[in-house]
C-alpha positions in Angstrom: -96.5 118.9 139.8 -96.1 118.3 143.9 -94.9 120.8 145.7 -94.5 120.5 149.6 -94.6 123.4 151.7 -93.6 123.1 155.2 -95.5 124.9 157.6 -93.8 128.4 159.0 -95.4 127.9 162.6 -93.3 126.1 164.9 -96.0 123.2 166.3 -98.1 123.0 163.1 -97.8 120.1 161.2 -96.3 119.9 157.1 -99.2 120.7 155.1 -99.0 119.2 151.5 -100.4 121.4 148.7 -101.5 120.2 145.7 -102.5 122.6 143.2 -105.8 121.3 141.5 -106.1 118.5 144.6 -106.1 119.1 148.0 -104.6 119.5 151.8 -105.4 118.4 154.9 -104.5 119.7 158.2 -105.4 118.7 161.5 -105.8 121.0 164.6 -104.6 120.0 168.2 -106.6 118.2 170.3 -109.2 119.6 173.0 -109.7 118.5 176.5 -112.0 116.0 177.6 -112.5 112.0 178.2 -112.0 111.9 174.2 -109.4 113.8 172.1 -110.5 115.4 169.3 -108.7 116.5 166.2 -110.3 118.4 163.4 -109.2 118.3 159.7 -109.7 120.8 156.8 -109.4 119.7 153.4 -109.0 122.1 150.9 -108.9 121.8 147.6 -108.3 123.7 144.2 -111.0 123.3 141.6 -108.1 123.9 139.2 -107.1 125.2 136.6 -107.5 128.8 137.1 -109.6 131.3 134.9 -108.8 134.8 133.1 -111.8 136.4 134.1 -110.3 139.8 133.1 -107.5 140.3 129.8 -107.9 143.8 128.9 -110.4 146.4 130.2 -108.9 149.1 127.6 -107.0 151.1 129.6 -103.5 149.7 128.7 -103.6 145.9 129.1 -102.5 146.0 132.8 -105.3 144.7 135.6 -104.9 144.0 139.1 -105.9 144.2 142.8 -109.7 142.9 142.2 -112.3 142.5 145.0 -115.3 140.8 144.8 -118.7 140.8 146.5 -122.4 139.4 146.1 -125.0 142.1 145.2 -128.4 142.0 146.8 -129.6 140.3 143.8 -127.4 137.3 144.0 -125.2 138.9 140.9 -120.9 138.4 141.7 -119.4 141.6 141.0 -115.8 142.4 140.7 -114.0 145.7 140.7 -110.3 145.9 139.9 -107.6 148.2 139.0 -106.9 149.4 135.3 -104.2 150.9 133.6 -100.9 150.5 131.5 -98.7 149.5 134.3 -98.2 149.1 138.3 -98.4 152.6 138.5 -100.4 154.3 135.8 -99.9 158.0 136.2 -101.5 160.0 133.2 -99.7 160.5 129.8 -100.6 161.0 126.3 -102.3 157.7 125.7 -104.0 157.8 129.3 -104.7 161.1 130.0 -106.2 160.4 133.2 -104.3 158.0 134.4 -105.2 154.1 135.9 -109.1 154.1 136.2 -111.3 151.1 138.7 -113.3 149.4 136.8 -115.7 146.3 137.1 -117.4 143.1 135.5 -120.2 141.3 136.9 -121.7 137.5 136.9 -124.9 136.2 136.9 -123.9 132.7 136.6 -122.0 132.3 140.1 -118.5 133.4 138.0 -119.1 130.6 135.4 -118.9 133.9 132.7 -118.3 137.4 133.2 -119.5 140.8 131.8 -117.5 143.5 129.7 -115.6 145.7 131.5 -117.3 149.1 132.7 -115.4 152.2 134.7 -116.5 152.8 137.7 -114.7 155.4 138.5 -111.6 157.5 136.5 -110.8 161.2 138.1 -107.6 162.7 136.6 -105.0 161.1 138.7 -104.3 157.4 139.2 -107.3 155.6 140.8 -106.1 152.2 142.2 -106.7 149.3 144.6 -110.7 149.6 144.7 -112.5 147.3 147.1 -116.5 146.6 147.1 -118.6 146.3 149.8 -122.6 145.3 149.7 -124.5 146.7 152.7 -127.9 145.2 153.7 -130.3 147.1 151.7 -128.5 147.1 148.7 -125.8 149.7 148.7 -122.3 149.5 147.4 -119.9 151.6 148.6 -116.4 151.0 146.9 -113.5 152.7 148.5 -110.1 152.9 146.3 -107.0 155.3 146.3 -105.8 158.2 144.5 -102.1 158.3 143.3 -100.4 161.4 143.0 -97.3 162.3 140.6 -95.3 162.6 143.9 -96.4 160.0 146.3 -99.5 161.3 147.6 -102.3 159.3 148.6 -105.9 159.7 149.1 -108.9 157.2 150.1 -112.1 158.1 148.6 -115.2 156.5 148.0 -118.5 156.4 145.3 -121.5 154.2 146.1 -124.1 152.9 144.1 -127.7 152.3 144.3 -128.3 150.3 141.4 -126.1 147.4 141.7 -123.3 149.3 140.0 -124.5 150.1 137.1 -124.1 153.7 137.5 -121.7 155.5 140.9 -122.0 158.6 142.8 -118.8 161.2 142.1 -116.0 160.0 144.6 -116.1 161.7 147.8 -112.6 161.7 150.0 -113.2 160.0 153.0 -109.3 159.8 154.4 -106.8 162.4 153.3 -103.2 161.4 153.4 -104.3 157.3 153.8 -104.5 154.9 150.9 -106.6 151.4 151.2 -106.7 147.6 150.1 -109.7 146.1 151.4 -112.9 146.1 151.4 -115.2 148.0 154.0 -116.2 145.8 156.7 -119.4 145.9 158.6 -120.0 144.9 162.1 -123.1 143.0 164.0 -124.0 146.3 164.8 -124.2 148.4 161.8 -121.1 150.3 162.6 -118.6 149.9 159.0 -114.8 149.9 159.1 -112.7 152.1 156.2 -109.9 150.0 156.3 -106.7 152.2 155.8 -102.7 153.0 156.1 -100.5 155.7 155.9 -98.6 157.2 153.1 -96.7 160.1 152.7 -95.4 162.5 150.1 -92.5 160.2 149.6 -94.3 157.1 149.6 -93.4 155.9 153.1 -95.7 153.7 154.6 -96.3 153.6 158.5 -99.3 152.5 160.0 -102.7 151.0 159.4 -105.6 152.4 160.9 -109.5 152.0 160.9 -112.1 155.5 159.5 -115.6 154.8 161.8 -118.9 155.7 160.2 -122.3 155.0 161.9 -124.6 156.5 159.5 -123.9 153.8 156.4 -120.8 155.6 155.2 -122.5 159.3 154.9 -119.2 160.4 157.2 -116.3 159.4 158.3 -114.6 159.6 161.9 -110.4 161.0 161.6 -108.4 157.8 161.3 -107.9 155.3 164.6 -104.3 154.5 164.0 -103.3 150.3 165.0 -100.1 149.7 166.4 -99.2 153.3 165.4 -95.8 152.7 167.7 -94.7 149.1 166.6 -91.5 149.5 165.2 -92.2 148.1 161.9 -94.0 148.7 159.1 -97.3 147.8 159.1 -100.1 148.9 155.7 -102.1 146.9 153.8 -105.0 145.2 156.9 -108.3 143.5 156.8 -110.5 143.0 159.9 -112.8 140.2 161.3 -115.1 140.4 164.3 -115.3 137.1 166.4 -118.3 135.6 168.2 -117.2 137.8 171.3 -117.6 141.1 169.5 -114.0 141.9 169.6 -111.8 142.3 166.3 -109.0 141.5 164.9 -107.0 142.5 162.5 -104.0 141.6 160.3 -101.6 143.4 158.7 -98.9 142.8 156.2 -95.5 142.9 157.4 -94.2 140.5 158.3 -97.8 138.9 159.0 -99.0 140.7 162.4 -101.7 140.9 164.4 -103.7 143.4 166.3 -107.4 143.4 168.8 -109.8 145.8 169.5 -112.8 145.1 172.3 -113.9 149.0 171.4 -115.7 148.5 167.7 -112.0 150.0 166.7 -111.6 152.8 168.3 -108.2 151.5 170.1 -106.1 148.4 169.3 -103.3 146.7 171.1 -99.8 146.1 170.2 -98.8 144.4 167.4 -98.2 140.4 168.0 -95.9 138.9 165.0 -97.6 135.8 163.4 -94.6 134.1 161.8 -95.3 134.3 158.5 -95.0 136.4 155.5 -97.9 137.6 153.3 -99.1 140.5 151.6 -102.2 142.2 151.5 -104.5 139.5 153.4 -108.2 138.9 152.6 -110.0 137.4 155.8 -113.4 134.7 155.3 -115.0 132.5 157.7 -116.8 129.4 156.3 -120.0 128.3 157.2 -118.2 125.4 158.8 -116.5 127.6 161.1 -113.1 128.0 159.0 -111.6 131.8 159.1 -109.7 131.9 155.8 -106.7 134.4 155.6 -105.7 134.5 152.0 -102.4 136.8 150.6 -99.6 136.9 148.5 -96.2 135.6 149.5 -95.6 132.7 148.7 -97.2 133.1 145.3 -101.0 132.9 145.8 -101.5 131.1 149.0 -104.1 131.2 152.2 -103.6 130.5 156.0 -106.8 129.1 157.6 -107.2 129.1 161.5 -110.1 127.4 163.4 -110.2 129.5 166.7 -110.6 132.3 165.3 -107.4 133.8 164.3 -105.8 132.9 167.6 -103.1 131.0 165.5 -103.0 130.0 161.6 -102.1 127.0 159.7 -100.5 126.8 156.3 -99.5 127.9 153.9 -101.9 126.4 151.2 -101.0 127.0 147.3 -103.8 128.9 145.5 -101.8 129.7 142.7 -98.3 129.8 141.2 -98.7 133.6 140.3 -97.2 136.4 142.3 -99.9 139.4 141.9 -102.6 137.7 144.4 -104.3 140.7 146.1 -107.2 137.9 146.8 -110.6 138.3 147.4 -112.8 135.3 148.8 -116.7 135.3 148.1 -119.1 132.2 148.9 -120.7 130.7 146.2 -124.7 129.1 146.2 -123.3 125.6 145.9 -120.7 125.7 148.9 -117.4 126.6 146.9 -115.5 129.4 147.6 -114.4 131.9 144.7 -110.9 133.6 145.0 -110.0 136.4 142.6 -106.6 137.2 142.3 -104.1 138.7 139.8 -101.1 138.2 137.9 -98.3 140.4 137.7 -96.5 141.4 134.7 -97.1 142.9 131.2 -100.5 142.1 129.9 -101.4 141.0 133.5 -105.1 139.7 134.0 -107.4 139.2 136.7 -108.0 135.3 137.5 -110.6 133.1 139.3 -110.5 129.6 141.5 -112.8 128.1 142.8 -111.9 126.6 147.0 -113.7 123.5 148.8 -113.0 123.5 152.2 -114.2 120.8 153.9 -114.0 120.4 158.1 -114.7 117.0 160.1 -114.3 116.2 163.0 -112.3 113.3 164.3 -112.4 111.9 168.3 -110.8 108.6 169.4 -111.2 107.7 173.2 -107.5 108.3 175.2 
């Protein structure tokens, strides 16, 4: 089936998806004796997989994240339970639980599911990240009965085969992606309000210089924008500064301070939920989200402005994560919503060249 999708950006050209073929986009010109347009193919290596059907905690999965291990294995941590919310009952006791499965055929197959981490409330929305010598720290939420929310996170020095006990790292503040790590060591707890009643607010960034040992008290972003602004992810530029983007509507937000302060909110245009940020070897930053369906934005100066949409999927779960593979493809894991919901797999080629005509 063809589906058109006009692009949301005044300026940007129609892009046409196809799932299981590709799009193409071209960029503006640049200055100079020659214009120059670049183009970006992407393409779906269609059909999706199931990667995930029932990890035993209720036949519900969703919001995965995935992440390359020091030892070249994929692994992918998700949510588990017996619906959105899985607060504890008689056949759960202690509610939704993170789990994982890991690859060691670049997500060809996939392992068993294993727990990673089940206290006695809801444990949702885990992320993964690898640090350089090995470590994985994955940071996920608690739910409470009520509303409450609280970030904590268990690491691993095996490869995740076995997780420290969780440790809270920002009371009050739940998460959605994964911890980021700068140039210069310094990682970014990625996190938003929300309180007793389950209103969100704000995004906001946790600091830690000693390899997530400690936490700094949350650095709010755009605390005083007006809207409502939660699930963010984060990606430092050649420059050193950051951005960040933030579902709603989509927005945007800069740092030149490794986070500590952020400006105002800038609104992108389009709609998207919970975005997953990747730059290409070839220089493309990929910005996929939910809304509409399973889709990505990609930008080529850095975030400055986005192209797109591009279908991924005709799902409506998403929550994607984006992980290179060894032979140039890029793996998305996403999920489906409903009953019985699974956790899914696609493989991306995105493919830049450069075209110049003299003027």
């Amino acid at each position: 089936m063809k589906i058109t999708l006009k692009a949301l950006l005044a300026g940007i050209v129609s892009l046409i998806a196809v799932l299981g073929s590709g799009t193409r986009a071209p960029a503006g010109p640049v200055d100079g004796e020659a214009s120059a347009v670049d183009q970006v193919r992407i393409e779906v290596q269609g059909p999706p997989r199931r990667i995930v059907t029932d990890a035993g905690a209720g036949g519900y999965q969703a919001f995965p994240d995935v992440c390359r291990l020091k030892n070249g294995d994929l692994l992918c941590v998700f949510y588990a339970g017996y619906g959105h919310v899985s607060q504890p009952n008689a056949q759960l006791p202690r509610g939704g639980r993170v789990c994982s499965v890991r690859s060691t055929d670049e997500g060809k197959t996939w392992s068993k599911a294993s727990t990673v981490v089940d206290t006695p409330a809801d444990d949702r929305d885990p992320s993964v990240a690898c640090l350089p010598d090995g470590t994985l720290l994955c940071n996920f939420f608690t739910y409470g009965p009520y509303g409450e929310c609280d970030t904590c996170v268990v690491r691993s020095a095996d490869g995740g085969r076995t997780w420290s006990a969780p440790e809270l790292a920002a009371p009050s503040f739940a998460t959605s992606s994964p911890i980021r790590r700068l140039r210069s060591g310094r990682l970014l707890l990625i996190v938003y309000t929300v309180d007793g009643g389950g209103k969100r607010s704000y995004p906001a960034v946790c600091i830690s210089d000693d390899r997530g040992r400690s936490w700094s008290s949350a650095h709010p972003i755009a605390e005083k924008s007006g809207k409502t602004l939660d699930e963010t992810d984060i990606f430092q530029r050649k420059d050193g500064s950051l951005l960040a983007v933030m579902r709603e509507v989509m927005c945007s937000a800069e740092s030149r301070d490794g986070g500590k302060t952020w400006t105002k909110a800038r609104d992108l245009g389009f709609p998207g939920h919970c975005p997953y940020l990747l730059q290409t070897m070839g220089g493309v930053l990929l910005m996929a989200h939910r809304v509409p369906e399973t889709s990505l934005h990609f930008s080529l100066d850095e975030g400055r402005t986005w192209q797109g949409p591009v279908l991924i999927d005709h799902v409506n779960g998403a929550y994607p994560s984006l992980v290179p593979l060894r032979d140039g493809h890029i793996l998305c894991v996403y999920y489906e919503e409903g009953p019985h919901s699974g956790i899914r797999a696609v493989a991306l080629t995105i493919k830049r060249t450069r075209l110049t005509s003299k003027n």
